[in-house]
N, C-alpha and C positions, 0 to 999 in steps of 0.2 A: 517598497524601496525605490524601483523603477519611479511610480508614477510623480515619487517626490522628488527625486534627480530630475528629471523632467520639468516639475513645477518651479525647479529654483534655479533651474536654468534659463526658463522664460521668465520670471523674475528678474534676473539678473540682466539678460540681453531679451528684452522682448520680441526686436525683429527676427530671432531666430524661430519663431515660428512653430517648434515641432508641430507637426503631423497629428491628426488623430484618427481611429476606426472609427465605423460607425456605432461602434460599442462605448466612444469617449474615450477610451486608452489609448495613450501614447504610440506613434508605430515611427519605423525610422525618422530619425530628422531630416530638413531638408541638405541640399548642400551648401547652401549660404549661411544655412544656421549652425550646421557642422565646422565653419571658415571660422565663423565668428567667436566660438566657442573656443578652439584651437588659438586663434588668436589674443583672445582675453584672458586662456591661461598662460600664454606666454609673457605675458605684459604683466599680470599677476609675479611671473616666475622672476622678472625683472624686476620688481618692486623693490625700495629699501627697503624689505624686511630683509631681502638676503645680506651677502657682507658685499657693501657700499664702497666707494674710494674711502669716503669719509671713514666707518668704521676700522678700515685698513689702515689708515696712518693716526687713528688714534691709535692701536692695538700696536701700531709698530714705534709709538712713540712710546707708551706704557712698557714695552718689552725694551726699549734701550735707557729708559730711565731704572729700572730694574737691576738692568747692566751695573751701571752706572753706582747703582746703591751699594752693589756686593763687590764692586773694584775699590770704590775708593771708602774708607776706611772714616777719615776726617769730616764730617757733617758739616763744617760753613766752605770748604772744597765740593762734594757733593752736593749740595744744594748750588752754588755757580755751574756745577756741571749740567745740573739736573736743569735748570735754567735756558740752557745751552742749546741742550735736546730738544726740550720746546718749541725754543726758536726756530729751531733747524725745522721743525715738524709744521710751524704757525701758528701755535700756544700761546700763551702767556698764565701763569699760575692761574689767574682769573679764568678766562676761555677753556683751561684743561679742566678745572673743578668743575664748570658749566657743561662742560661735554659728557665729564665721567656722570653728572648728575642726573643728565638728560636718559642717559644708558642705566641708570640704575631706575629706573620708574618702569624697564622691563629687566626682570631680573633672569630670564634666562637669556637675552642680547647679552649685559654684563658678564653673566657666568663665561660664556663663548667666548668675547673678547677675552677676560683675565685670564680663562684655559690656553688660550691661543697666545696670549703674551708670554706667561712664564716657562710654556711647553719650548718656544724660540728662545727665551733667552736661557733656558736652559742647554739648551744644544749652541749655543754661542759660545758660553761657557765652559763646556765642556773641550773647546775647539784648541 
């Protein structure tokens, strides 16, 4: 397991260099290779896969159109409203179906976002 961690680390960042005995097995890294590694997972850790601005204000746009669905009663009222939110958010019917579509080609990002929207607008609701 060691020797593989190792292998796909030098893989990944080559100049990290690990070390080896005169046996060929891996022995401490160096410390530039330890920098660089630390550093690549934090930058990793920063990636859009986590939750993005972007993901944030589709999720916060999703949770007030929700709102939105369960106040108002009248569907051509609710749709101007729902409308409304978008704009407020930088939507447009078009741009928010392209967003949500984008999200749904991983479906556990979707899952998280729609948990996280109706979890808020539930407790909005509640308010």
């Amino acid at each position: 397991m060691l020797k593989c961690y190792y292998y796909f680390v030098n893989s990944i960042i080559p100049s990290a260099k690990f070390l080896t005995s005169s046996c060929g097995h891996p022995c401490r890294p160096s410390v530039y290779g330890v920098f660089l590694l630390s550093f690549a997972l934090f930058i990793a850790g920063c990636s859009d896969d986590g939750w993005s601005d972007k993901k944030e204000n589709f999720t916060q746009t999703y949770m007030e159109i929700l709102i939105t669905r369960e106040q108002i009663q009248d569907s051509t009222k609710a749709n101007t409203e729902v409308a409304k939110v978008m704009a407020s958010h930088g939507y447009d019917q078009q741009s928010f179906g392209e967003q949500f579509m984008e999200y749904s080609r991983t479906p556990e990002v979707l899952k998280a976002i729609m948990d996280s929207a109706q979890k808020r607008a539930q407790r909005e609701l509640k308010r």
